[in-house]
N, C-alpha and C positions, 0 to 999 in steps of 0.2 A: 089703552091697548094692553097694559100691563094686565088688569083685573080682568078683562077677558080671556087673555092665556093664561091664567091662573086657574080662572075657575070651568076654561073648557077642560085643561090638562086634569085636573081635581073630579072633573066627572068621569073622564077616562081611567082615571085610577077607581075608583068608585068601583064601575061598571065591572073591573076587572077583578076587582075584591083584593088592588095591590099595594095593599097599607100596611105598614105606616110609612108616613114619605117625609123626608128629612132633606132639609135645603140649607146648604152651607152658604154664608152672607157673612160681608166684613161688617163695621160699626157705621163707620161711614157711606156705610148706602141705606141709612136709616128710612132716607121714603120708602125702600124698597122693603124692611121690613115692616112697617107699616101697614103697609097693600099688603104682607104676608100673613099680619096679623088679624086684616080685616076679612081674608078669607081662611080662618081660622087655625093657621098654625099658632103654634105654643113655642114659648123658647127653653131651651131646654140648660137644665142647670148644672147637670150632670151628666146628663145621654150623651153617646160620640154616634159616632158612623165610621167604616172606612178606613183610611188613615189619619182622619180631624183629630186634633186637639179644639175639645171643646177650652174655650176661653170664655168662661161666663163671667164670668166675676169682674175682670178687664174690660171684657165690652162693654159691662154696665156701665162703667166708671166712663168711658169715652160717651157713651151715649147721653149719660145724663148732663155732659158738660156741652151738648149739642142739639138737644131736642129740648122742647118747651115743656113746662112740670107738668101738662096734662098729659102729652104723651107719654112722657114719660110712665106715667103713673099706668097709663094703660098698658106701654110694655109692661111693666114690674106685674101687673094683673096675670099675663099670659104666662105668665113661665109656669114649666112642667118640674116637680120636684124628681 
């Protein structure tokens, strides 16, 4: 259900030409960035949004002590510098 509302919402942005779209997510909902990943977000190393404090560097550290090393490796692929 996840990747279908992902990727119907992702066409509706699309269609409307209303990018770039930026999704705030903890460490620990790593399935969830996952599925974010698999429908092509990038994790951002520096970028903010909003009032975010981006926490890249933390997340990494939490994540990598919770995901398996190929995921990992596949996060660490996606980040946007």
């Amino acid at each position: 259900l996840g990747r279908v509302l992902c990727n119907d919402t992702m066409r509706i942005f699309q269609q409307d030409n209303g990018f770039p779209v930026y999704i705030h997510t903890q460490p620990w909902s790593w399935k969830a960035i996952l599925l974010y990943l698999s429908c092509g977000f990038k994790t951002q190393t520096s970028d903010t949004f909003s009032d975010y404090i981006n926490d890249y560097a933390k997340a990494m550290e939490v994540l990598k002590r919770i995901m398996s090393d190929e995921q990992y490796h596949l996060l660490s692929e996606a980040s946007e510098n």
